[in-house]
N, C-alpha and C positions, 0 to 999 in steps of 0.2 A: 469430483469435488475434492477442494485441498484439506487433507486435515489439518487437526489443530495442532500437533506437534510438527509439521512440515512447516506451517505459516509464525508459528515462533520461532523455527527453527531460522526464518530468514530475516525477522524482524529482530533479535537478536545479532544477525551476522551485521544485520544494515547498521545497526548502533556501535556496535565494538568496531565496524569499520570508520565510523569517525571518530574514534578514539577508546581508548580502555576505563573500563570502569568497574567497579562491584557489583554486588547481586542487589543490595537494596536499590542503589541508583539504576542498575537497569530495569529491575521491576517496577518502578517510580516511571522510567520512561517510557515501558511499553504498557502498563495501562493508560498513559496519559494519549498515546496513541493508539489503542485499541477501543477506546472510547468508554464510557462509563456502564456498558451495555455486555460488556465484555471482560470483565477485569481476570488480572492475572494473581492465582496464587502462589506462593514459595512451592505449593506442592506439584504444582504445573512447572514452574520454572526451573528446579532444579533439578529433575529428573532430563528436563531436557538439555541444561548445559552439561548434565554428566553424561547423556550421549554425544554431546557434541565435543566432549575432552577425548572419549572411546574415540572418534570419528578424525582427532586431530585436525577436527574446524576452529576451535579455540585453545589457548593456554591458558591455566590460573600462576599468578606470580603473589608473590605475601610483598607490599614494601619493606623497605628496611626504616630503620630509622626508629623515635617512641613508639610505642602502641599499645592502647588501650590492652585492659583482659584479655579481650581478644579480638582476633588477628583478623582485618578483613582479607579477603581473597580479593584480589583484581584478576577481570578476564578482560582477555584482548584477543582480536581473531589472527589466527595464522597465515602462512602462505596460500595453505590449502584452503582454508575458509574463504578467503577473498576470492578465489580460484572459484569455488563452491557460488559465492553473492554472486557473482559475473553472472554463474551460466544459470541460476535462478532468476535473476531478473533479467537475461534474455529470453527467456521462453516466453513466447506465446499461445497463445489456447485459452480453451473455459477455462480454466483454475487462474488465468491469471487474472481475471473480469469475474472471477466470484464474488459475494460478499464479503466474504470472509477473508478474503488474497487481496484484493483490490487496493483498501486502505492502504496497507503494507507497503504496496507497490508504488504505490501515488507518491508516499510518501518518500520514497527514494530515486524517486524519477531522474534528478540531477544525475545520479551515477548510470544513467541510461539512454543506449543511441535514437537519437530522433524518430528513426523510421520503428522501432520496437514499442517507445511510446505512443507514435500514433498509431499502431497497430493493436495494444492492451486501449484504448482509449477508445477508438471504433469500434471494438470487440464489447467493448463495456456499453457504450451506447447501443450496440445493434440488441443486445441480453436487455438492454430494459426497456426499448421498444417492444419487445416483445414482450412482456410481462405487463408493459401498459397497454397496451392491445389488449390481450388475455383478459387484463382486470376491468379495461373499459365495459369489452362485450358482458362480462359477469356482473357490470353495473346497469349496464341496461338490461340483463334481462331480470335481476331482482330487485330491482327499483322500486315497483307497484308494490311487490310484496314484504321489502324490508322494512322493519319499524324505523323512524328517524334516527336512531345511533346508529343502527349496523350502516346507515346509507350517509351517516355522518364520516365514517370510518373508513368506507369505501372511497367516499370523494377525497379525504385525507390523504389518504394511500394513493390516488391518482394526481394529484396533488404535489406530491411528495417525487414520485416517478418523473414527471411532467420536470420540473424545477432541477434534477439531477439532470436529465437526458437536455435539457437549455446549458448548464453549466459543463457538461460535457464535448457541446458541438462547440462551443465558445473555446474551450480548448483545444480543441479539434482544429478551428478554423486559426488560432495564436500559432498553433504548432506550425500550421501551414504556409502562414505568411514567413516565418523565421523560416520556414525551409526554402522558401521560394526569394526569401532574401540574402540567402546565404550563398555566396558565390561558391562555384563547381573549381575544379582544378586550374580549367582552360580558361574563366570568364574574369575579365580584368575587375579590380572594386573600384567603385565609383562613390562618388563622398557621401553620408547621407544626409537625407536630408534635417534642415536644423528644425527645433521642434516650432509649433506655432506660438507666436508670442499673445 
């Protein structure tokens, strides 16, 4: 399971890698993308970019120029940081198809090789198959016995599995047609085709 300072630590690197910004606007960003379920504190956030100044994954710069009282800090990620983004969102494994990593990852998929995507993407479908199974069997065997909300909650949650693991293979199968459309080294391009009118 990935913890919670590892998966800020790369949601963090994702955002300074498209560019530099302060501490208000990144924490503006990564709760916007951690979802409302998750929100991030100053006291979560800034202990982790000051490991990650210790780590020389980021640098702080002050602008020049007027400034307010005071002085916001800009951070922008390093050599080493970018170094750091790469080989995090190459890994595959649980941690990358967790809850809690997934989002993260999803979301910076652009900076990611095809075949690593479809590999966190599988990974993530085959993890809630399996949790829909699980939940299904656990609904039918308390079905008789649940009162109408727990089995309202139940069908929710399978529900909810069901519509993710659909938007998943959908991805799955986008991925795969681009793969399969994408010429090899050796194989000549051929025009494509114009869209239907």
């Amino acid at each position: 399971m990935a913890r919670r300072g590892d998966t800020i630590e790369l949601a963090v690197l994702g955002l300074l890698h498209e560019g530099p910004m302060h501490g208000y606007e990144l924490r503006k960003r990564l709760n916007l993308m951690l979802g409302w379920g998750r929100l991030l504190s100053y006291g979560s956030l800034y202990p982790a970019l000051k490991k990650m100044l210790r780590g020389n994954l980021i640098e702080e710069t002050v602008p020049s120029g007027p400034q307010s009282r005071r002085q916001r800090i800009v951070y922008q990620v390093t050599d080493l940081g970018t170094e750091e983004f790469s080989r995090l969102m190459s890994e595959v494994g649980p941690t990358a198809w967790e809850d809690d990593n997934f989002d993260i990852r999803f979301r910076f998929f652009s900076s990611t090789d095809m075949e690593i995507r479809l590999r966190v993407l599988e990974g993530r479908r085959s993890r809630l198959q399996e949790r829909l199974d699980r939940v299904q069997r656990e609904l039918a065997m308390t079905q008789a016995e649940a009162d109408r909300y727990a089995a309202e909650l139940q069908r929710h949650g399978v529900e909810s599995v069901e519509r993710e693991v659909r938007w998943l293979s959908e991805l799955i199968n986008a991925e795969r047609s681009v793969q399969q459309a994408t010429p090899g080294p050796e194989t000549p391009t051929t025009a494509a085709p114009s869209a239907p009118s």
